[in-house]
C-alpha positions in Angstrom: -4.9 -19.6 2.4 -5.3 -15.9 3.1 -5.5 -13.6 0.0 -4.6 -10.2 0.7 -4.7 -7.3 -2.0 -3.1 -3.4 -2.0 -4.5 -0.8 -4.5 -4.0 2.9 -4.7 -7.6 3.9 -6.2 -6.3 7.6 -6.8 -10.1 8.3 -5.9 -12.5 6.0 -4.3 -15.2 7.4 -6.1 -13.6 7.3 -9.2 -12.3 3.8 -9.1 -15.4 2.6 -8.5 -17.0 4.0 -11.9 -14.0 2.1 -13.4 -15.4 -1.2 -12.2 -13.2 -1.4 -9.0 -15.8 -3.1 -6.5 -17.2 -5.4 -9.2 -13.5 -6.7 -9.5 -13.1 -6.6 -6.2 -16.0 -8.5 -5.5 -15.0 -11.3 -7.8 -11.0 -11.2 -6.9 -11.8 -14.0 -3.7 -9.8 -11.8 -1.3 -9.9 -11.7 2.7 -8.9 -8.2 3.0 -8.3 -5.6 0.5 -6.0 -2.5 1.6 -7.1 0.9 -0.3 -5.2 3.9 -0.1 -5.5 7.7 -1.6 -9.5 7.4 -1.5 -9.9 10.9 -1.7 -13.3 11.5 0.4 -14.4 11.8 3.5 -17.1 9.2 5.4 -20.1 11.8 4.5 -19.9 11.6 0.7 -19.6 8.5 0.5 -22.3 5.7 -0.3 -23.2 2.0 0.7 -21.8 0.9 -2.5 -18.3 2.6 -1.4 -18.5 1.6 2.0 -20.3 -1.8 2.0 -19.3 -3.6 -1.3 -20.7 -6.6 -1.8 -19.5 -9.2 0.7 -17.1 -6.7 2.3 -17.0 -3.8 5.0 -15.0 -1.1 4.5 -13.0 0.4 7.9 -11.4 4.2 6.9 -9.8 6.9 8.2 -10.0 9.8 6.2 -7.9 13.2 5.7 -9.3 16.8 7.1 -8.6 18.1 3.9 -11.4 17.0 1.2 -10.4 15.3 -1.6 -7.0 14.5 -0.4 -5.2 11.6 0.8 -7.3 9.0 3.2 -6.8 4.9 3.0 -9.0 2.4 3.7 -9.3 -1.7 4.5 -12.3 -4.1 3.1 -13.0 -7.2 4.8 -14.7 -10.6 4.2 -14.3 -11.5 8.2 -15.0 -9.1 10.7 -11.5 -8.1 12.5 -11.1 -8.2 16.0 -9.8 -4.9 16.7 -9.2 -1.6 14.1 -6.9 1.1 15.2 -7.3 4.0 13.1 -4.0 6.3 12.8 -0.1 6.1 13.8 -0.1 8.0 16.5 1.3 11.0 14.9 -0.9 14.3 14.9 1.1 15.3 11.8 0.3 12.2 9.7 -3.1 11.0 11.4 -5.1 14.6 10.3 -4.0 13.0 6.5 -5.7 9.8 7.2 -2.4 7.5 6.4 -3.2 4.4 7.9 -5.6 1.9 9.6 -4.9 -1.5 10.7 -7.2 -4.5 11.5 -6.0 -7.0 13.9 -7.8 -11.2 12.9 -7.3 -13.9 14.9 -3.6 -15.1 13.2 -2.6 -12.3 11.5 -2.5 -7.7 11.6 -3.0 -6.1 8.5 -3.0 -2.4 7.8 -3.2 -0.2 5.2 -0.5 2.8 4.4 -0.2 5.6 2.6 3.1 7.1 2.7 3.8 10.6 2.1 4.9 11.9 -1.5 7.9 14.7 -1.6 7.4 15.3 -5.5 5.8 18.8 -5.1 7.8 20.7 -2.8 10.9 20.8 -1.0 8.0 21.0 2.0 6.5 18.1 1.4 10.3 15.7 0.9 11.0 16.8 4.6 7.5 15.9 5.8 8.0 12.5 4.3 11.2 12.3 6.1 9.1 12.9 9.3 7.0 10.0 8.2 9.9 7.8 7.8 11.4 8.7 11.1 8.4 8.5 12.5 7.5 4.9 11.2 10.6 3.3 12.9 8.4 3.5 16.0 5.4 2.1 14.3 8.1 -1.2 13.2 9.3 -1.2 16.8 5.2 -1.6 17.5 4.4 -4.0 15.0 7.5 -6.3 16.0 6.3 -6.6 19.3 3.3 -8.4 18.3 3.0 -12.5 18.7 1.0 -12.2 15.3 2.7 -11.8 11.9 1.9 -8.7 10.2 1.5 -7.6 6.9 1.9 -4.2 6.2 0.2 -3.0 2.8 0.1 0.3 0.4 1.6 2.9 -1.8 5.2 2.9 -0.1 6.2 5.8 -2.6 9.6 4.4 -2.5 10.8 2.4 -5.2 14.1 0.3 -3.5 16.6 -0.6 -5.9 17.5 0.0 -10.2 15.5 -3.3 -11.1 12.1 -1.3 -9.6 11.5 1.3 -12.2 12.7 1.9 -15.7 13.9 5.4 -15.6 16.5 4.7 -12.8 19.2 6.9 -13.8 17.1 10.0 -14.2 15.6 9.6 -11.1 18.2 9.3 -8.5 17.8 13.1 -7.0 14.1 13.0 -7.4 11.5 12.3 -4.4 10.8 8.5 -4.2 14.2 7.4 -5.3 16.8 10.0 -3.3 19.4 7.8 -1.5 18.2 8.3 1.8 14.7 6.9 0.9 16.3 4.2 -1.0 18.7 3.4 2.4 15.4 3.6 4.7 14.0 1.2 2.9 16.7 -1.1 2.6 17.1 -0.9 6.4 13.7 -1.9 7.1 14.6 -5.3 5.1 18.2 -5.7 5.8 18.3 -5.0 9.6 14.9 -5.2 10.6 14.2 -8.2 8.7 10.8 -7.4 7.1 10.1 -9.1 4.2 9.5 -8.0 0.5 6.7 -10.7 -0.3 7.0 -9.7 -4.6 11.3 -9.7 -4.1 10.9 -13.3 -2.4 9.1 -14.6 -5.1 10.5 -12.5 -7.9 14.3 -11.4 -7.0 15.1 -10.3 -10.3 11.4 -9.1 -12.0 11.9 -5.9 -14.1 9.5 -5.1 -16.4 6.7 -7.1 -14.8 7.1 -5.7 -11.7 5.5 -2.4 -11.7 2.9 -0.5 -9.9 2.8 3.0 -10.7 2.7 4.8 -14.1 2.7 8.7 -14.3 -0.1 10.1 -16.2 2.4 12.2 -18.9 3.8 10.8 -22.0 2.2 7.8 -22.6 4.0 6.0 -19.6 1.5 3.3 -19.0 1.3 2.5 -22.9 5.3 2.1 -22.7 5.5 0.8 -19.1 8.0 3.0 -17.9 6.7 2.2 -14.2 7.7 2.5 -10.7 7.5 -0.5 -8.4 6.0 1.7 -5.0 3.5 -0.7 -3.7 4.3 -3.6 -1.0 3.3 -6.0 0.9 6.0 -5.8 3.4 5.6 -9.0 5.7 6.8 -10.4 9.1 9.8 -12.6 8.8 7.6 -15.4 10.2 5.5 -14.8 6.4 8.4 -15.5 4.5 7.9 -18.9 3.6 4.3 -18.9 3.7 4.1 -16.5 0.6 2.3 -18.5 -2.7 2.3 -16.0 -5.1 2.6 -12.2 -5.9 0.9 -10.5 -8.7 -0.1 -7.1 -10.5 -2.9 -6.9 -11.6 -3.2 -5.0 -15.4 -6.3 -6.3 -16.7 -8.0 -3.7 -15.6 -7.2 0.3 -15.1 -9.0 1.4 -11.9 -6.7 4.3 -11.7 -2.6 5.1 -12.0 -1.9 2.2 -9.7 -2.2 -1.5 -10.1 -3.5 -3.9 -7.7 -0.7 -6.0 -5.9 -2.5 -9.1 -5.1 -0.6 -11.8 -2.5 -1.6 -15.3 -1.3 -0.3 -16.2 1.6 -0.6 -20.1 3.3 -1.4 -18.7 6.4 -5.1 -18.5 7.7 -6.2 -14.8 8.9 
């Protein structure tokens, strides 16, 4: 069995005074996928980059203090490839991947387009631009499982405001149709929706930080673990992970009966 977890730490620095590597520590995952860490290499520490039984792998944004993901692992991969080939997108440290024996697993960090007209078409780039990065990933003889803070929530059932969000960023049409593309025609698999088709409630990953939103769970569901085809039935369970606050995200965790 493979455990895999996702968790946007909205601050690595800040996640881990809130007790994130102790938990990660004890969680018995094989790779944990990290995005938004919000540092660069040089401020960071050996209890940031070396956690107890894990090594981090990163790939920062110029900007300080913005942006960045990261993966943890248990076993050393066989190959990292930091970036998606896009100048745009890599200078914002969006992605890293680690290639094991069995299986490719990357951590991503898609673009918000909440703040600015500006930043909605930039996360349009991203999406256009990610169609190659599938067309990479299916040509690959392992399965893949592609981790992070998607910052698109699919359907109605995926976060509790629905109605009042259909024209914002994160829930326009055209996101919502991207998304839907990727698992309707490209056949890439929603490991939480395989398990849990129908989840409301439950199902959330993101609360905003105004009006008491946690405390009354009006959530978004924006984190995946979006999996090769070949996953599908190899999926155990899916699981957020609320005992704990590291930061405005939850951790998805997924075990998967596949070794890495």
């Amino acid at each position: 069995m493979t455990r895999i977890i996702s968790a946007n730490l909205n601050g690595i620095r800040s996640a881990h005074t809130k007790g994130f590597f102790d938990w990660m520590n004890q969680s018995q995952a094989d790779v944990v996928c990290v995005q938004e860490i919000k540092a660069h290499l040089a401020d960071l520490g050996p209890e940031h980059l070396q956690p107890g039984m894990y090594k981090g792998y990163f790939q920062a944004a110029e900007k300080k203090g913005y942006s960045g993901v990261g993966l943890y692992c248990k076993v050393e991969p066989l190959n990292v490839i930091y970036g998606l080939n896009n100048a745009e997108f890599d200078a914002e440290g969006r992605m890293v991947t680690a290639e094991f024996e069995n299986m490719i697993v990357s951590s991503i960090y898609f673009p918000s387009g909440s703040s600015s007209e500006e930043r909605q078409e930039a996360k349009f780039r991203f999406l256009d631009h990610f169609g190659q990065i599938f067309d990479d990933f299916e040509s690959k003889k392992k399965p893949v499982v592609l981790c992070g803070d998607w910052n698109i929530a699919h359907k109605e059932i995926d976060l509790k405001n629905w109605k009042g969000n259909l024209k914002n960023s994160g829930f326009t049409p055209e996101e919502r149709a991207w998304i839907g593309n990727v698992i309707e025609q490209r056949g890439w698999v929603d490991a939480y929706r395989v398990l849990y088709p129908e989840e409301t409630d439950g199902c959330y990953t993101w609360w905003s930080n105004r009006g008491q939103a946690y405390a009354k769970n009006v959530g978004w569901r924006i984190d995946y673990q979006m999996v090769s085809p070949a996953l599908r039935d190899k999926i155990q369970e899916v699981s957020v992970y609320k005992g704990q606050k590291f930061s405005d995200h939850a951790p998805l965790i997924a075990d998967y009966d596949y070794p890495l």
